[in-house]
N, C-alpha and C positions, 0 to 999 in steps of 0.2 A: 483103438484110435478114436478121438473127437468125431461126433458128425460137424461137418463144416454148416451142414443147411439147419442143422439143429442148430448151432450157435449162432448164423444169421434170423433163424427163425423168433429166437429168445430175448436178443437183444434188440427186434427192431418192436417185438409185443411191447415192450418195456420202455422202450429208447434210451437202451443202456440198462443199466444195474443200478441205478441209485435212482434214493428222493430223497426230498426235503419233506421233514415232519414237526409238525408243531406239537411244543412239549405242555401248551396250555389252550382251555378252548376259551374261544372267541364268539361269544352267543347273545350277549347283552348289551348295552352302552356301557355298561360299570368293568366288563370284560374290556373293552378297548379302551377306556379312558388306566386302566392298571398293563396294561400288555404296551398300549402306543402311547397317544398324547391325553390327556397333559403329562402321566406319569412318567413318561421315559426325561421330560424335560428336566426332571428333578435329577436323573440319574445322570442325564448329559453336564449338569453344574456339577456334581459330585465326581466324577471322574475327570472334571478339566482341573480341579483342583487335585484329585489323588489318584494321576493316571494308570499306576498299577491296579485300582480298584475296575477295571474294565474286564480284568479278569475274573473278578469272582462275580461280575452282573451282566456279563454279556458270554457270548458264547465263543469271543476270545481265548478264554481259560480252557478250552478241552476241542479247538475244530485242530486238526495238521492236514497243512497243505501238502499236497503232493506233487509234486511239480519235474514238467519232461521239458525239453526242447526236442524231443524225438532224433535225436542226433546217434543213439545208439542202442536201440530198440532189440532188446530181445540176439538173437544170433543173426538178426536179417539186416543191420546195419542201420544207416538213416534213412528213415522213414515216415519226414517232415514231424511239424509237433501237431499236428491233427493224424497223423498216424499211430504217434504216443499215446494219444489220449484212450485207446483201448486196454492197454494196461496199466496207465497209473487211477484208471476209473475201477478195476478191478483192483486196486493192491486198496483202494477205498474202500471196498466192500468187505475184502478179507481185515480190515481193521476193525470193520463193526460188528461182524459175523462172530469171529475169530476174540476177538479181543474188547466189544463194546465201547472203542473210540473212532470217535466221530472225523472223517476225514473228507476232503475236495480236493477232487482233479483238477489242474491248472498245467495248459499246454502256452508256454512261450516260444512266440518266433525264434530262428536260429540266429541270434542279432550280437553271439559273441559273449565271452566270458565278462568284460565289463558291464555293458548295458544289462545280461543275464543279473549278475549281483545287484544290480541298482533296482531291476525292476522287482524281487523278489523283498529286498527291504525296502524299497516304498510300499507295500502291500502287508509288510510281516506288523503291524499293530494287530489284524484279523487277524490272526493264530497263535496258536501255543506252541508249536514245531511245526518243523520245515523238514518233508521227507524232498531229498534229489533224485531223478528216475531217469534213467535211460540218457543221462547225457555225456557226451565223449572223452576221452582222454586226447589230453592232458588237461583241458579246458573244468574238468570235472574238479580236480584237483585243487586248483585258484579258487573257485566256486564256491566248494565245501570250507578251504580253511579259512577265508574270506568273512564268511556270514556265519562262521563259527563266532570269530572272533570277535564282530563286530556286532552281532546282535544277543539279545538279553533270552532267547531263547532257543532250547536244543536243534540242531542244526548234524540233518542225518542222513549219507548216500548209500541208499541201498547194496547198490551195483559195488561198491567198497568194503563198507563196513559189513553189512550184512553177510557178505560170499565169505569172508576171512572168518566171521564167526563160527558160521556154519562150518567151515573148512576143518577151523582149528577143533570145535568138538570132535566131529569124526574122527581127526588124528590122535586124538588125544587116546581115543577107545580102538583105534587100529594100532597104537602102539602097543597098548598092554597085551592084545590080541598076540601079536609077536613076541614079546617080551622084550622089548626095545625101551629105553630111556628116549621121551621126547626130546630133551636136548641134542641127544648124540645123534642124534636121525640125519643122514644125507638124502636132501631133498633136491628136485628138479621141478622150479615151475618153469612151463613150458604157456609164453602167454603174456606178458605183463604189462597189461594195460590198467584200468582202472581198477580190476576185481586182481588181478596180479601183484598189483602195487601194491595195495593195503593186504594182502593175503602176507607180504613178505614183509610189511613193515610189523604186522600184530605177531610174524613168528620171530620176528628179531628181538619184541619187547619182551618175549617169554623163555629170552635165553636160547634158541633155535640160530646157529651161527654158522652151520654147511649148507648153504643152500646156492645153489649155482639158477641163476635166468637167465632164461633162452626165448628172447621175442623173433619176428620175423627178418632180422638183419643177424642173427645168428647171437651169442653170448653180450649181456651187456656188458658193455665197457666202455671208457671216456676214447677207443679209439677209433668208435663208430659214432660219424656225426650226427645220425639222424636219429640217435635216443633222444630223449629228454630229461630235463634236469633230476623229476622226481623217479627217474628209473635210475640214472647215474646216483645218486644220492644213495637209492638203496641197495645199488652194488657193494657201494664202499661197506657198507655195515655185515659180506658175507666174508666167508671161506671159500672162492669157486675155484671150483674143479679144472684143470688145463682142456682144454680142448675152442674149441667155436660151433659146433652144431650142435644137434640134440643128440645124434647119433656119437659124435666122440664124446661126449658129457655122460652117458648113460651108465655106464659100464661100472657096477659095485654101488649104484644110488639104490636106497632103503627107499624111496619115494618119487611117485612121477605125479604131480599137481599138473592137470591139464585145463588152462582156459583159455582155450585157443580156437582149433578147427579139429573137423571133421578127420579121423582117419588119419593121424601123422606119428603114429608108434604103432610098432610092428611086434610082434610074438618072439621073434630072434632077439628084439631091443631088450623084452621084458625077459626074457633067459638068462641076459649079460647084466640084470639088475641081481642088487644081492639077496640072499637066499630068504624067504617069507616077504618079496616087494608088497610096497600096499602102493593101488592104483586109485588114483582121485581122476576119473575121461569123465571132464564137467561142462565139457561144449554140447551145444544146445541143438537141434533135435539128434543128431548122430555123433555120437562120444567121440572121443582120440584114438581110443580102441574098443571095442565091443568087450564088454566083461567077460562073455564064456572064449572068447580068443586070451582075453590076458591071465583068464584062469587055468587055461589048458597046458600056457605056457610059463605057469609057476609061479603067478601072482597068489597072495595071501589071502589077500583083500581088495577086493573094487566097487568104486565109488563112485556115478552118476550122478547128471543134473537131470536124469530123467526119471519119471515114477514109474518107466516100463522095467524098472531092475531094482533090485535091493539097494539100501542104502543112498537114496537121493539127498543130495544137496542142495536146501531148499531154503532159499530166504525166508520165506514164508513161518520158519521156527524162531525166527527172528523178530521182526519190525512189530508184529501186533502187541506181543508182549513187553516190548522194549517200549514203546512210547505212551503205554497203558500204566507202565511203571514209575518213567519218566514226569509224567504230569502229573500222578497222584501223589511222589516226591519233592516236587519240582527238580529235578536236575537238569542242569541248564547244558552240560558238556558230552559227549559221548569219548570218553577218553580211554585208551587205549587198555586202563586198568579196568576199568568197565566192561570194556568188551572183552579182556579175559576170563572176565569174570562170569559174565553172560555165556562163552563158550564154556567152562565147565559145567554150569548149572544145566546146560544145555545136554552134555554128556552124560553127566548123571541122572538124567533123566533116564537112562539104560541101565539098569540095575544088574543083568548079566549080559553083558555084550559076545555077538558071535560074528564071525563075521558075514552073515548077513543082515543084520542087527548093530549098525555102529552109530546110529543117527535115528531119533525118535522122527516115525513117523507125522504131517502134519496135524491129523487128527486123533494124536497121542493124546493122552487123558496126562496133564498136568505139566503141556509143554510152554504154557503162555504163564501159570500161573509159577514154574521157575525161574523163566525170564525176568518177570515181575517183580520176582522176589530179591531174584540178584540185583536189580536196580536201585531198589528200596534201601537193601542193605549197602551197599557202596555208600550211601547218602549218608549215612549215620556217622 
């Protein structure tokens, strides 16, 4: 376990985890007149006429924002956007550390999915991409396709994209592990909020069509009104299973996808799945089930979001290499071929998978440089 006093100790020496570094010195007059004025004056005439050129002479071209409203923090819920800014300041560090792209924490008031859009593209000339961090469902969703669509630069939700990627490597290498066809796999997400939604929408694009979701109103369907459009949307696209809870849903499912809560499948459940189950308990500090319970009781394979067990599911395999890829491409879209793509390179990155072994660790030796590479390659 974390020392907490350590981690207060570290970050208050520091005040936080980041600085600001200057990539040139400033020592002379001839130094500031080439760094500031008059020289930058030339550069401001130059870019009013060829505004894309802002990019290659300013730091435009390679900073991504990271941006929270703290509206869904971690498994602790809302936790205002000054609450945020502890981890979208770290998922900054792990870009630079990780991957040598330059990124800033940016915490927005809770002021609503519209004002949220306007104020991230009034700001989006600074950056080259726009990561989204911690903000809620369904409001995440408008958000994302929003300033997808609307702006000239990649536009990426961690809590979304990233969890499905990660998800879908693992399965990819827990299927073979079984000797299961990824298509034919009956799946159960149990969860489906923002990381549930794009988790079912990237296995829908890969030909994955049994999948049954189960949020906290019991099975989705158009005849619970308190879903929302983009859960309804993804129902239509499955095969689900008869039943309404998780507990009648369970029975002969190949897969339990958990990103939900603590502790909500039981050993009995995991008996009545069918025979070699593979378990994805991705709730965050206390799984859905504790691995050595779901293995006692005849799972294959299990799957955490925590790095106290084998096989963590970690964004972190994700985002540094993806947008390191992305700028050095320019790819402007993170499209769902993309992210398949990224989750195989990601898989592969396991040369003999076991099952405690289905997902390279974060500080695997060539996990940003496949990411990278699948991105690169898409663009061609």
């Amino acid at each position: 376990m974390v020392d907490f006093n350590k981690v207060l100790d570290l970050h208050e020496l520091h005040t936080g985890v980041l600085d600001i570094q200057a990539d040139i010195d400033v020592k002379k007059p001839s130094d500031l007149a080439e760094a500031y004025t008059p020289g930058v004056a030339e550069l401001s005439k130059l870019i009013q006429s060829d505004p894309e050129a802002k990019r290659k002479y300013t730091m435009s071209g390679k900073l991504v924002a990271v941006v929270t409203d703290g509206t869904a923090v971690l498994g602790l819920g809302n936790m205002g956007p000054a609450g945020g800014l502890p981890i979208v300041e770290g998922k900054a560090l792990l870009y630079k550390e990780l991957a040598g792209v330059d990124a800033i924490p940016i915490a927005v008031e809770q002021i609503g999915a519209e004002k949220i859009i306007e104020t991230i593209k009034n700001i989006s000339q600074s950056f080259a991409g726009i990561h989204l961090e911690d903000i809620s469902a369904p409001q995440c969703f408008e958000i994302e396709e929003r300033l997808s669509k609307n702006l000239n630069i990649p536009v990426y939700h961690d809590d979304q994209a990233g969890t499905a990627i990660v998800v879908l490597a693992g399965l990819m290498n827990a299927a073979k592990l079984v000797n299961k066809k990824l298509e034919d796999l009956k799946i159960v997400i149990n969860g489906v909020g923002a990381a549930g939604v794009a988790t079912g929408r990237l296995f829908a694009e890969v030909g994955i069509k049994n999948v049954t979701l189960i949020d906290i109103e019991g099975k989705v369907n158009d005849k619970v009104k308190s879903y929302n459009r983009y859960q309804l949307e993804l129902a239509k696209r499955f095969n689900q299973v008869a039943g309404t809870t998780l507990d009648e849903v369970i029975d002969g499912q190949d897969v339990f996808i958990g990103l939900s809560d603590a502790k909500v499948l039981t050993g009995t459940q995991v008996e009545r799945m069918a025979k070699d189950a593979i378990i994805f308990a991705l709730a965050n500090p206390v799984p859905e089930i504790l691995p050595e319970e779901a293995l006692k009781h005849g799972a294959a394979v299990v799957a955490t979001g925590s790095n106290q067990w084998p096989n963590q599911v970690n964004n972190v395999l994700v985002f540094p290499g993806l947008f390191k890829g992305l700028l050095s491409a320019n790819v402007q879209h993170v499209d769902y071929k993309l992210q398949a793509n990224i989750a195989t390179a990601i898989a592969d990155v396991i040369k003999n998978p076991d099952r405690n072994h289905i997902v390279p660790g974060v500080f695997d030796a060539g996990v940003v440089e496949s990411v990278t590479k699948a991105v690169k390659d898409s663009a061609k």
